[in-house]
C-alpha positions in Angstrom: 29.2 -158.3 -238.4 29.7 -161.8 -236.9 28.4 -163.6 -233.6 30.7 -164.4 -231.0 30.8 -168.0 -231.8 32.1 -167.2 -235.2 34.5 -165.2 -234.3 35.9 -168.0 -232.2 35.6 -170.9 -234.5 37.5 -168.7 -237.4 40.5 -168.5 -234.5 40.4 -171.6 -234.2 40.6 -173.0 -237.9 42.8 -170.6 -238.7 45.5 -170.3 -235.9 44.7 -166.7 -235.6 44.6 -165.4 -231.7 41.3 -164.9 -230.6 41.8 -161.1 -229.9 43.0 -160.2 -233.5 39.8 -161.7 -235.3 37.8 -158.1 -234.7 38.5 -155.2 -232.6 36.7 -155.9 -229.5 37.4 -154.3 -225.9 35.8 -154.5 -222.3 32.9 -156.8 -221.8 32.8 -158.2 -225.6 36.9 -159.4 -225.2 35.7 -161.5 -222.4 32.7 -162.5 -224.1 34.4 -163.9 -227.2 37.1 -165.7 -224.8 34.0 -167.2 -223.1 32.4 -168.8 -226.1 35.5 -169.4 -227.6 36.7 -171.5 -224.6 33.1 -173.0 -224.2 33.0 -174.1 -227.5 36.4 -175.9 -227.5 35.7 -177.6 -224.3 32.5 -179.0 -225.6 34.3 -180.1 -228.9 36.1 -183.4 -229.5 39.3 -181.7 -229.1 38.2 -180.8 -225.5 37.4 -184.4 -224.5 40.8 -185.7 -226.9 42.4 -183.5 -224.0 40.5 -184.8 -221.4 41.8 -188.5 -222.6 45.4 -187.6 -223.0 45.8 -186.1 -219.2 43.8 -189.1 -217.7 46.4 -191.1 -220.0 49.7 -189.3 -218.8 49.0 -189.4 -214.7 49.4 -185.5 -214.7 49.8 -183.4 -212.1 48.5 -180.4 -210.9 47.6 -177.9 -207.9 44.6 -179.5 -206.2 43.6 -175.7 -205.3 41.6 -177.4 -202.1 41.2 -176.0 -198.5 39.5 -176.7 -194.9 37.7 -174.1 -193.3 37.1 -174.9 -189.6 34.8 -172.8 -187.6 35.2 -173.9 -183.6 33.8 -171.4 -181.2 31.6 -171.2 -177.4 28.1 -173.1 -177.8 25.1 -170.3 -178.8 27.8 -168.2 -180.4 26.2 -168.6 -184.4 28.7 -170.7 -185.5 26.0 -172.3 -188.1 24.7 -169.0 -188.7 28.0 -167.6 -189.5 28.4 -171.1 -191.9 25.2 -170.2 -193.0 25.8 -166.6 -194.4 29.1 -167.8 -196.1 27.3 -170.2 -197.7 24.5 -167.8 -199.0 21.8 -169.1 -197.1 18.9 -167.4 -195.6 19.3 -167.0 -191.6 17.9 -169.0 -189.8 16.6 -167.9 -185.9 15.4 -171.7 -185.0 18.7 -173.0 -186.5 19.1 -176.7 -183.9 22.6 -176.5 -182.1 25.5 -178.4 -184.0 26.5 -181.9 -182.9 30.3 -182.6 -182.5 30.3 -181.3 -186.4 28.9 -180.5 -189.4 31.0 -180.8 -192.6 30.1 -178.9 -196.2 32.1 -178.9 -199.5 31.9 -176.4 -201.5 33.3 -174.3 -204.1 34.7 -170.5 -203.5 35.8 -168.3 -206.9 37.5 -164.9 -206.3 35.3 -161.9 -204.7 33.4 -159.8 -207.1 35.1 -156.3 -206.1 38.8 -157.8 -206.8 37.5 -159.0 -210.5 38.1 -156.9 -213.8 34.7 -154.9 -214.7 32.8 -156.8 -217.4 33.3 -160.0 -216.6 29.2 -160.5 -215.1 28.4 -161.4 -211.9 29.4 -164.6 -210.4 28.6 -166.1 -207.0 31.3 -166.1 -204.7 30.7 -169.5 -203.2 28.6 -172.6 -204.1 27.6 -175.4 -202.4 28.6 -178.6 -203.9 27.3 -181.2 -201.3 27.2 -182.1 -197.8 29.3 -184.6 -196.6 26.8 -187.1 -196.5 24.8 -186.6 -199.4 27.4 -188.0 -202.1 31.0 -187.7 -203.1 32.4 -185.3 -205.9 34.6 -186.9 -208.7 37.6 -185.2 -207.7 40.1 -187.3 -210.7 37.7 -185.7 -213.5 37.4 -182.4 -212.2 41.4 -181.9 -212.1 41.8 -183.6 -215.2 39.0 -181.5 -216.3 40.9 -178.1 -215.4 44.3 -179.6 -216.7 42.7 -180.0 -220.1 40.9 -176.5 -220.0 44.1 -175.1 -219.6 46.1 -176.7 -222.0 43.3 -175.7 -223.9 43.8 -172.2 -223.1 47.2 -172.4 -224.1 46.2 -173.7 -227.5 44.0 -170.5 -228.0 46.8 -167.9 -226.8 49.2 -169.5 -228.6 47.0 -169.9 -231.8 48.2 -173.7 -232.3 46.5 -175.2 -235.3 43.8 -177.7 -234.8 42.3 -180.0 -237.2 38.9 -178.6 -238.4 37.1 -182.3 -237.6 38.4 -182.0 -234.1 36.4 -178.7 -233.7 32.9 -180.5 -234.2 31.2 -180.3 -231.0 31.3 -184.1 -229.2 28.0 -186.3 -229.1 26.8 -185.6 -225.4 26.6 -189.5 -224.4 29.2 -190.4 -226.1 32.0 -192.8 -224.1 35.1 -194.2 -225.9 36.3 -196.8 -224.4 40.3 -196.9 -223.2 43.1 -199.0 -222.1 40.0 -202.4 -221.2 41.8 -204.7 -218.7 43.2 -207.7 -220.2 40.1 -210.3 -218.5 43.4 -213.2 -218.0 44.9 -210.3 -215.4 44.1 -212.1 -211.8 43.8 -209.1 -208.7 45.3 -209.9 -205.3 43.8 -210.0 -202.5 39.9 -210.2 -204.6 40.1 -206.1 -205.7 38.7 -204.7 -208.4 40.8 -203.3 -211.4 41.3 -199.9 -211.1 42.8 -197.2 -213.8 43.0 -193.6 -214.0 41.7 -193.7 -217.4 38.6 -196.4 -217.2 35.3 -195.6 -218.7 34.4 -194.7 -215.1 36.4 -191.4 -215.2 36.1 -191.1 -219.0 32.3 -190.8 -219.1 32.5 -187.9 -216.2 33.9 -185.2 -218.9 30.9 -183.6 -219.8 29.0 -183.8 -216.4 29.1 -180.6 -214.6 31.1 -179.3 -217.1 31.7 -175.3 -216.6 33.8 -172.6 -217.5 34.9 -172.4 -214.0 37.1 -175.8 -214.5 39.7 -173.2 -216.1 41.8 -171.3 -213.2 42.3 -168.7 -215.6 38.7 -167.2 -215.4 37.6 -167.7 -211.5 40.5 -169.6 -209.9 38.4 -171.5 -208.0 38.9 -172.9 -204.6 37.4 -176.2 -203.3 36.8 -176.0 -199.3 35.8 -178.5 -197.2 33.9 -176.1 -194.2 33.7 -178.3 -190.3 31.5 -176.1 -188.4 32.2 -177.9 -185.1 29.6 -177.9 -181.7 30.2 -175.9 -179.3 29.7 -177.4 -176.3 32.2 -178.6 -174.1 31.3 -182.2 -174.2 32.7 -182.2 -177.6 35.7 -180.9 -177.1 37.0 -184.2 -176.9 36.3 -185.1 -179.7 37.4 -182.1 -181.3 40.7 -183.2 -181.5 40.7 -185.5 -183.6 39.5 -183.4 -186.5 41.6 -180.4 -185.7 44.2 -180.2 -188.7 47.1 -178.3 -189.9 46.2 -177.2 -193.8 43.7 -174.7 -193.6 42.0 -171.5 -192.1 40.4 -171.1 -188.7 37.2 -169.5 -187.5 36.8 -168.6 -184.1 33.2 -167.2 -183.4 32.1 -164.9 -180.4 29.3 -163.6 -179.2 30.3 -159.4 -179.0 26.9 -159.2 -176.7 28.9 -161.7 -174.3 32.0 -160.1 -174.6 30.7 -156.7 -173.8 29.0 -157.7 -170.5 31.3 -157.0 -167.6 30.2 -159.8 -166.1 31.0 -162.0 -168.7 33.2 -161.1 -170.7 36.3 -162.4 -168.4 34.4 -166.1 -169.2 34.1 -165.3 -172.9 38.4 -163.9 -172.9 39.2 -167.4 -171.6 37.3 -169.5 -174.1 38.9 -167.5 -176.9 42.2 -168.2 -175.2 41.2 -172.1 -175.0 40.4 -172.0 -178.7 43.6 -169.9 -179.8 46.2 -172.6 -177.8 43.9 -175.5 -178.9 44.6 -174.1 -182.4 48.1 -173.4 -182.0 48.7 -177.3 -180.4 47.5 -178.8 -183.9 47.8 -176.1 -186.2 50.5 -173.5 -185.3 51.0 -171.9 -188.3 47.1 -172.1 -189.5 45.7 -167.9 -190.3 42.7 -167.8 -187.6 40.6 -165.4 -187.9 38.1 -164.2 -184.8 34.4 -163.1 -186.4 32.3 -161.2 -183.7 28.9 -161.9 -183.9 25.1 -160.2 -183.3 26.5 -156.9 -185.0 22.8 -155.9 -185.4 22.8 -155.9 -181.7 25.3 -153.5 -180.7 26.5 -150.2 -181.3 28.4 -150.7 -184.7 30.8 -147.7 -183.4 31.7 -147.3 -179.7 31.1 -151.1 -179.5 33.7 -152.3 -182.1 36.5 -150.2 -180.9 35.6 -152.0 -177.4 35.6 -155.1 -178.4 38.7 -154.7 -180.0 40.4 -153.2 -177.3 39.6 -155.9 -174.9 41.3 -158.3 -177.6 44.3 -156.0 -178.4 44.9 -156.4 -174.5 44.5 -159.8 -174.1 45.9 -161.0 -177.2 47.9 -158.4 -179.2 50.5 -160.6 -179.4 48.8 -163.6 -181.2 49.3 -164.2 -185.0 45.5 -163.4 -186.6 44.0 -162.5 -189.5 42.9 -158.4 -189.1 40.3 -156.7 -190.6 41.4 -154.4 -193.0 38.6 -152.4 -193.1 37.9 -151.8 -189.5 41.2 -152.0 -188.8 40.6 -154.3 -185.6 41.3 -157.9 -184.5 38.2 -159.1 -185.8 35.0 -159.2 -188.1 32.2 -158.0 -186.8 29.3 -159.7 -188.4 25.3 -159.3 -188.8 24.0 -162.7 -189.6 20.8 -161.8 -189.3 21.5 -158.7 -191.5 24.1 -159.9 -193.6 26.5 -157.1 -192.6 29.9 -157.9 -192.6 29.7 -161.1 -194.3 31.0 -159.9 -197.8 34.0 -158.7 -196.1 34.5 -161.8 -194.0 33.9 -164.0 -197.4 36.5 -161.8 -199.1 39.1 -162.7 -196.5 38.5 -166.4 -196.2 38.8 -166.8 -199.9 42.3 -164.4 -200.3 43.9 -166.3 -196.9 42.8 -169.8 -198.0 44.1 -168.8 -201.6 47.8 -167.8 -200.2 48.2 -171.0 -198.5 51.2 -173.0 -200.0 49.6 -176.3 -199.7 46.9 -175.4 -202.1 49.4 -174.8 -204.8 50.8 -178.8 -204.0 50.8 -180.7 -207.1 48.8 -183.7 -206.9 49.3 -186.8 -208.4 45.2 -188.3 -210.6 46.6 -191.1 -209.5 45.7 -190.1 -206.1 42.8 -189.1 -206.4 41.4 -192.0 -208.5 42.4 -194.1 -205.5 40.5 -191.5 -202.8 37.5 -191.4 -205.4 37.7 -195.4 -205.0 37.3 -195.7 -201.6 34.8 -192.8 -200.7 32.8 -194.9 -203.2 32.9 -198.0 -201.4 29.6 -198.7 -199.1 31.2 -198.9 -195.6 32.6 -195.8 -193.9 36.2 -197.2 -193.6 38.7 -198.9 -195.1 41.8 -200.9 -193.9 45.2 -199.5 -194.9 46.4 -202.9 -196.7 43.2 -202.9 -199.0 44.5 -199.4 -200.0 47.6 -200.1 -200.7 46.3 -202.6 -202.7 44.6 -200.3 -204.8 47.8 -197.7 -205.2 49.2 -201.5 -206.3 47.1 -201.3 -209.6 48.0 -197.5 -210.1 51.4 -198.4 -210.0 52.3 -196.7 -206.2 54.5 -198.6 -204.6 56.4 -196.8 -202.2 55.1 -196.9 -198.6 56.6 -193.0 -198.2 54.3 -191.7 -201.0 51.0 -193.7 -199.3 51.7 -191.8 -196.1 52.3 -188.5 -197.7 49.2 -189.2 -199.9 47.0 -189.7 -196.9 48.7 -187.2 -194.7 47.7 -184.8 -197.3 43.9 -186.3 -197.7 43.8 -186.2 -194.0 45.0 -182.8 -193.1 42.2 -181.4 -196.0 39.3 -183.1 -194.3 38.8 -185.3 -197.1 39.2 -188.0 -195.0 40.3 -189.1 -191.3 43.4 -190.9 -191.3 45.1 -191.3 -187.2 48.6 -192.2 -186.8 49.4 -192.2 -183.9 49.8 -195.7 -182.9 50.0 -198.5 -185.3 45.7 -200.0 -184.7 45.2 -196.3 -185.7 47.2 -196.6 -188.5 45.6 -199.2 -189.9 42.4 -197.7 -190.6 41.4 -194.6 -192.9 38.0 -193.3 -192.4 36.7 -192.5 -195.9 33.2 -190.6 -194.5 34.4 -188.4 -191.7 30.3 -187.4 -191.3 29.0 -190.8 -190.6 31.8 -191.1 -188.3 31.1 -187.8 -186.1 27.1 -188.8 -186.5 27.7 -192.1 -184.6 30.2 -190.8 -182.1 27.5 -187.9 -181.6 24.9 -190.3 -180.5 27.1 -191.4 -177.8 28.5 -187.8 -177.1 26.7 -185.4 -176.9 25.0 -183.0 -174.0 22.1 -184.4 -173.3 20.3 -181.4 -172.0 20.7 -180.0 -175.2 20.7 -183.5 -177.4 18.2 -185.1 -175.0 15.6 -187.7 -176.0 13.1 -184.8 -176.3 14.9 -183.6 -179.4 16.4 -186.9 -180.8 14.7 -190.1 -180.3 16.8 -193.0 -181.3 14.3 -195.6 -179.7 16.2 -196.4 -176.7 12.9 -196.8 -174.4 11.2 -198.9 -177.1 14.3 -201.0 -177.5 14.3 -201.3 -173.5 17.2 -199.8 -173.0 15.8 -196.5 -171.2 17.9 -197.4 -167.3 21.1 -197.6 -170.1 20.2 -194.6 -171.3 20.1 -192.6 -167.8 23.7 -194.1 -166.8 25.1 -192.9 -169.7 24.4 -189.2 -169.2 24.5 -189.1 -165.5 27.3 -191.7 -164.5 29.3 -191.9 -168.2 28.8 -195.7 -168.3 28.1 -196.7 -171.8 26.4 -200.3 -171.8 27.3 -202.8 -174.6 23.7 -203.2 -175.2 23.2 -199.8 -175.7 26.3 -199.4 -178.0 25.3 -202.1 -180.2 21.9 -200.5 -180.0 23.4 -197.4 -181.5 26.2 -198.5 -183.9 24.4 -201.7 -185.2 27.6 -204.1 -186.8 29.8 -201.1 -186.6 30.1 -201.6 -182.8 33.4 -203.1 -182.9 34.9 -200.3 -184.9 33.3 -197.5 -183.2 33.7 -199.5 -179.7 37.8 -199.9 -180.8 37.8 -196.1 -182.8 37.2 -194.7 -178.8 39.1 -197.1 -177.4 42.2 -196.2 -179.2 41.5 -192.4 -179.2 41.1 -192.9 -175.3 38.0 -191.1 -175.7 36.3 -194.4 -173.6 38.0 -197.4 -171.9 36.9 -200.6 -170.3 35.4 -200.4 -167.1 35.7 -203.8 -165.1 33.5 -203.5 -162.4 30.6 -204.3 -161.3 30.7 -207.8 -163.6 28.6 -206.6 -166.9 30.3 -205.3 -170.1 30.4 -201.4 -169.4 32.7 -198.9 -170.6 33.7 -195.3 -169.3 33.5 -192.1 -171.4 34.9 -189.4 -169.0 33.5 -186.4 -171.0 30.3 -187.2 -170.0 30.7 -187.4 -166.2 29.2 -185.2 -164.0 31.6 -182.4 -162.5 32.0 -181.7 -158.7 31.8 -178.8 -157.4 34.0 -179.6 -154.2 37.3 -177.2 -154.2 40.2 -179.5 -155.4 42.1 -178.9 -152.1 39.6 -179.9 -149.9 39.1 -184.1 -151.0 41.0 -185.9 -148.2 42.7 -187.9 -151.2 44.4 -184.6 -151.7 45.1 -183.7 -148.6 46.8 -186.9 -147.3 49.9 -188.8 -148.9 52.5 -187.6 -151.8 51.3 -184.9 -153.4 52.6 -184.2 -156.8 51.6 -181.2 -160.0 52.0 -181.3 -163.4 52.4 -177.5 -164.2 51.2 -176.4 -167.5 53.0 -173.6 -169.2 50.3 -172.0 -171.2 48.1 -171.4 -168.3 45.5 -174.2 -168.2 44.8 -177.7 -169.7 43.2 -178.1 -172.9 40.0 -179.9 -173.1 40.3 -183.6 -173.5 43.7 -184.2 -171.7 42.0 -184.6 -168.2 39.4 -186.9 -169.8 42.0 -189.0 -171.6 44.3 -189.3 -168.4 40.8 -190.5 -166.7 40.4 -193.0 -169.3 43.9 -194.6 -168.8 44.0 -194.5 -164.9 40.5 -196.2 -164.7 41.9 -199.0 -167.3 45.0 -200.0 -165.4 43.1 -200.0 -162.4 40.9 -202.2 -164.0 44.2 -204.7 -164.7 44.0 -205.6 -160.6 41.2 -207.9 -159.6 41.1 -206.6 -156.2 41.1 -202.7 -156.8 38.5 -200.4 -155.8 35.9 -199.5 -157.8 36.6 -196.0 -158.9 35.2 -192.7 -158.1 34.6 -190.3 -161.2 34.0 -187.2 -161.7 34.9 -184.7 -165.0 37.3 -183.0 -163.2 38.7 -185.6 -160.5 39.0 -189.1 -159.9 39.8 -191.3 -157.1 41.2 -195.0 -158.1 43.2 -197.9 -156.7 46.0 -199.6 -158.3 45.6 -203.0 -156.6 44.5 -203.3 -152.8 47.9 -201.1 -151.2 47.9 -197.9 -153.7 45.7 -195.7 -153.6 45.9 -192.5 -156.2 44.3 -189.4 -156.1 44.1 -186.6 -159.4 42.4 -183.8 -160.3 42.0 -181.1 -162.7 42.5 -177.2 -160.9 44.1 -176.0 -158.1 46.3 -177.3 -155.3 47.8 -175.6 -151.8 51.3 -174.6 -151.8 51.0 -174.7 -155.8 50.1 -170.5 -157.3 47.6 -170.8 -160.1 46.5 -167.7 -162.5 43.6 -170.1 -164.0 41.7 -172.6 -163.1 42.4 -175.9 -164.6 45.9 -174.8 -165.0 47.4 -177.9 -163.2 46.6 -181.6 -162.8 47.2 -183.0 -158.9 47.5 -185.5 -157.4 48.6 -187.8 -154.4 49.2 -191.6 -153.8 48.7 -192.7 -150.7 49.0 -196.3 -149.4 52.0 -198.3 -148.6 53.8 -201.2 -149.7 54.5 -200.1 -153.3 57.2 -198.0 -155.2 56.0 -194.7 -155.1 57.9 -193.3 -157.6 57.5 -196.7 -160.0 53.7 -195.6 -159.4 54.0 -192.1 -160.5 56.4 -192.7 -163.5 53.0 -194.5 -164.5 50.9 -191.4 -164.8 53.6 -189.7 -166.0 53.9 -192.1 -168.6 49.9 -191.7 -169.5 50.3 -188.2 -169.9 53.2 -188.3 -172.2 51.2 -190.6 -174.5 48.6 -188.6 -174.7 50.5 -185.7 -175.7 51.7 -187.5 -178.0 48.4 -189.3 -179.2 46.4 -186.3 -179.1 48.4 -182.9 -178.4 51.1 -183.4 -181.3 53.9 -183.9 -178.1 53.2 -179.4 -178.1 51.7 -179.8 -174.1 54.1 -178.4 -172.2 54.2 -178.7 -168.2 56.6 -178.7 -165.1 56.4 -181.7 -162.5 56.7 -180.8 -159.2 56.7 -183.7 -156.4 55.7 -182.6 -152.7 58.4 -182.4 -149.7 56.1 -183.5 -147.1 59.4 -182.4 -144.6 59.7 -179.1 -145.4 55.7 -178.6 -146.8 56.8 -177.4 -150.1 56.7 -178.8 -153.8 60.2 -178.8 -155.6 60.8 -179.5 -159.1 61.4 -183.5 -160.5 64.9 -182.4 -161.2 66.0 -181.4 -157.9 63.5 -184.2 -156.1 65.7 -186.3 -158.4 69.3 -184.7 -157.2 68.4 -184.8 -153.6 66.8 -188.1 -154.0 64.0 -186.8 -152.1 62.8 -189.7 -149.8 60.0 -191.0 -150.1 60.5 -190.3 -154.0 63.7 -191.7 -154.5 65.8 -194.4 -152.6 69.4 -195.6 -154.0 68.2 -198.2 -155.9 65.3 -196.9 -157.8 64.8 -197.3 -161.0 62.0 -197.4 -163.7 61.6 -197.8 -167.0 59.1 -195.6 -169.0 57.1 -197.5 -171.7 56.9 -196.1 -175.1 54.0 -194.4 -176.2 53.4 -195.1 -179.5 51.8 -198.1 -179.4 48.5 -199.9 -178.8 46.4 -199.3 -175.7 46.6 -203.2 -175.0 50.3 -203.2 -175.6 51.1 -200.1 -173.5 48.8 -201.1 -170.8 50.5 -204.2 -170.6 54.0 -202.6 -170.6 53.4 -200.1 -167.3 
């Protein structure tokens, strides 16, 4: 009889296949392939391979995917993270900020794998986003070598006996040294796919997993995003196309009678939000607190109430209930091996992790999540594809696009100042946005204590939360010499904009104003003047619009010397265009104007005199059309409707526009729309 090992190493030296050295079956078969791989992978003829890929610029399917889990705040979101991950649950779990962000590492469920291959874990965590960066060049070099490897052992290629001696652990061989006479533009580092930096990575973290062949593993990165409402804004900015969708709800919630009409509309916020930036994205819904309702009558409840509402929506079902959903224990664990099961196949069938991708990629994205700041201008990393020999401007776009879509990093293109950055640590980004927004009855000083008060800035503080005005003292305070990224990153994202009243350096951040409770009919801004609706098709306005158009409004306003100062609120706001125009909009409901949801329409009036009105209203229409396209991937779709004050009805743009509906349209009107993709500056500038 002989070991393993030597049955292996005599395949090996002889060009024999593996299977033919002794007549093994089951268990032992996978055994011997095991050591046998092991063993070459270890061996100089592993780590040759490992230099020849790094030398060629392969390529190869990045097998990579984002998991985002959005959901109502209280629902277990983290919980549900949690049990996918492994980890114990967790009842005094704090809520999530705007988001939490996880890499790890998912292999193929245990009850789809051939008997005898032992027990592996289904997912492991390979860091939190802010506790390092994983070498992704090395470990796709690493799994291109393993399987050329592989094919070396099926095929029984002959390999040189010395080349089977197993490699001294710390030893580097040094490749391809940069001439020292080479000068860099522009003061960068050299930078090769093959430099002792990469090189010397071979034989960390080396595994058998590396070779697709055995557990075809997956690399996810898992946003488990807050689920409060003041985040929502935010939300979109991190809401991608490649990847799979969680959407959590509480099945306690959804059975109340008295709630569960609330609970049916968030799901149908999160479904559109979805479908606006990720229409062809698998979601699948997870009902939680399983242990807390009947696991019979219950489920087939639940999943009427979803069949009704939504039997029409594209989502992932559950095979083995054969429902809409997953119902899930957290606290028991029930349900989450199923759930796991069906993130890993859906993820898996996803084209875009079978897209080959370039080393030379990720050496530069291993480059820049390296570097000590938390962003990185877009000419410096084009100055770093330079070096790798990437010159094209298409394949830096399609590189980052990709990078961007996978969470890896943030890349915005939507005007040209967002264009010009890439965010290379997407955490430390949502960290410092969270101190800023955030509900601060649930994020309040009594659970995080920045030192405002000792810093004096306690009166900033309190007009933050309960008037949105964000001092620049207090930004400063919180961003330190970031400010004047963060203060331009919400700028640009229209997520804040300057507020020029009142003589000090404020700004406003709409998601954090206060909302009134008064009936949107019933202000006499709305009841007076030219009314006019944008009607939204899908039945209500996604999160963030209203706050975006608020941000825009109170910034032009801002552009007159002599305008009023405005009056806010979440879901209306009262501003002046100068001293003679005076505008009124709101989020909800208007007389004359049928709505099936609240929130379903933005209103509005102008009232004043001495001014253009329609030149005035192109103006908002403008605003709303760049946010669409800045934010809603141009998918918002509405119906304008302008008010006949004559006959006290609302007709639609196009026939206000063919009747030249006075006091819309006179003869000689005319008005330009500005484009939209373009600076905030710039466009405020052009209306």
């Amino acid at each position: 009889p002989v070991t393993y090992e030597e049955a292996a190493s005599f395949a090996f030296q002889n060009a024999v296949p593996f299977f033919e050295t002794c007549t093994l079956t089951g268990e032992q078969v996978d055994t011997v392939f095991n050591c046998a791989m092991e063993t070459m992978l270890k061996s100089k003829l592993g780590k040759a391979q490992f230099e020849k890929v790094l030398s060629g610029n392969a390529k190869a399917s990045w097998k990579r995917s984002k998991l985002m889990v959005v959901g109502q705040g209280k629902a277990g979101k983290s919980a549900t993270v949690r049990s996918l991950l492994g980890m114990d649950f967790n009842s005094n779990w704090d809520s999530t900020l705007a988001a939490d962000i996880t890499e790890a590492k998912m292999t193929s469920p245990l009850q789809n794998r051939k008997e005898g291959r032992g027990k592996y874990e289904h997912i492991e965590v390979a860091h939190n986003e802010k506790g390092g960066n994983p070498d992704f060049t090395a470990q796709l070099a690493k799994q291109i070598a393993a399987e050329q490897v592989f094919e070396q052992i099926k095929n029984a290629i002959p390999v040189d006996e010395s080349m089977f001696q197993e490699e001294e652990e710390n030893a580097i061989v040094v490749v391809n040294s940069p001439d020292p006479s080479e000068t860099m533009a522009n003061d960068l580092p050299e930078l090769r796919v093959n430099d002792n930096e990469v090189v010397s990575k071979y034989s960390q973290g080396l595994q058998l997993e590396d070779i697709n062949h055995f557990e075809e593993p997956l690399q996810m990165s898992i946003w488990d995003y807050g689920g409060q409402d003041v985040f929502y804004s935010l939300h979109h900015l991190f809401l991608t196309e490649f990847g799979v969708y969680i959407i959590v709800f509480n099945m306690q919630q959804f059975l109340d009678l008295e709630k569960n009409e609330f609970e049916l509309s968030y799901l149908k916020f999160w479904l559109h939000s979805i479908s606006i930036h990720a229409s062809s994205a698998p979601v699948i819904l997870v009902g939680t607190f399983l242990d807390e309702v009947d696991s019979g009558n219950d489920i087939k409840l639940v999943n009427s109430l979803l069949v009704e509402n939504f039997g029409s929506s594209s989502v992932v079902l559950n095979e083995t209930y054969n429902t809409m959903f997953f119902p899930i224990s957290n606290k028991l664990g029930d349900g989450v091996k199923e759930l796991l099961s069906t993130v890993y196949s859906v993820a898996q069938s996803q084209e875009f992790t079978k897209f080959a991708v370039s080393l030379k990629w990720l050496r530069i994205l291993d480059k820049i999540l390296s570097l000590e700041d938390g962003w990185i201008k877009l000419n410096d990393l084009k100055g770093y594809a330079a070096r790798l020999g990437i010159l094209a401007e298409t394949e830096v776009v399609e590189m980052l696009s990709l990078f961007h879509h996978l969470g890896v990093i943030i890349h915005l293109d939507s005007t040209d100042s967002l264009r010009r950055i890439i965010v290379t640590k997407p955490q430390w980004v949502i960290d410092s946005l969270s101190k800023v927004i955030r509900d601060h009855r649930i994020h309040g000083s009594h659970e995080i204590d920045f030192g405002e008060e000792k810093a004096g800035l306690a009166e900033d503080v309190r007009k933050l939360f309960s008037q949105g005005l964000a001092s620049r003292d207090l930004l400063d305070f919180y961003w330190g010499e970031n400010s004047d990224f963060f203060v331009d990153l919400m700028r640009h994202t229209l997520l804040m904009s300057d507020w020029r009243f009142g003589g000090s350096e404020n700004y406003i951040i709409p998601s954090l104003l206060s909302v009134s409770s008064m009936s949107v009919s019933s202000p006499d801004g709305a009841k007076s003047g030219f009314g006019f609706v944008f009607d939204f098709a899908e039945g209500y306005i996604p999160h963030g619009v209203f706050e975006r158009l608020i941000s825009l409004v109170v910034a032009y306003s801002g552009r007159f010397s002599d305008s009023d100062t405005p009056v806010l609120h979440r879901n209306e706001a009262k501003v002046a265009f100068g001293p003679s125009c005076k505008c009124f909009i709101a989020k909800g409901m208007r007389k004359g104007v049928q709505s099936s949801f609240v929130g379903s329409r933005i209103v509005g009036s102008f009232v004043g005199s001495g001014y253009s009105l329609f030149s005035e209203f192109s103006k908002i229409q403008t605003m709303l059309e760049k946010i669409n396209k800045d934010s809603m991937n141009n998918n918002l779709k509405y119906e304008i409707r302008l008010e006949n004050t004559v006959a006290k009805e609302y007709v639609s743009l196009d026939e206000a526009r063919k009747i030249k509906l006075e006091p819309w349209f006179k003869e000689d009107e005319r008005y330009q729309n500005s484009p939209t993709d373009i600076s905030i500056n710039t466009f405020l500038d052009q209306i």
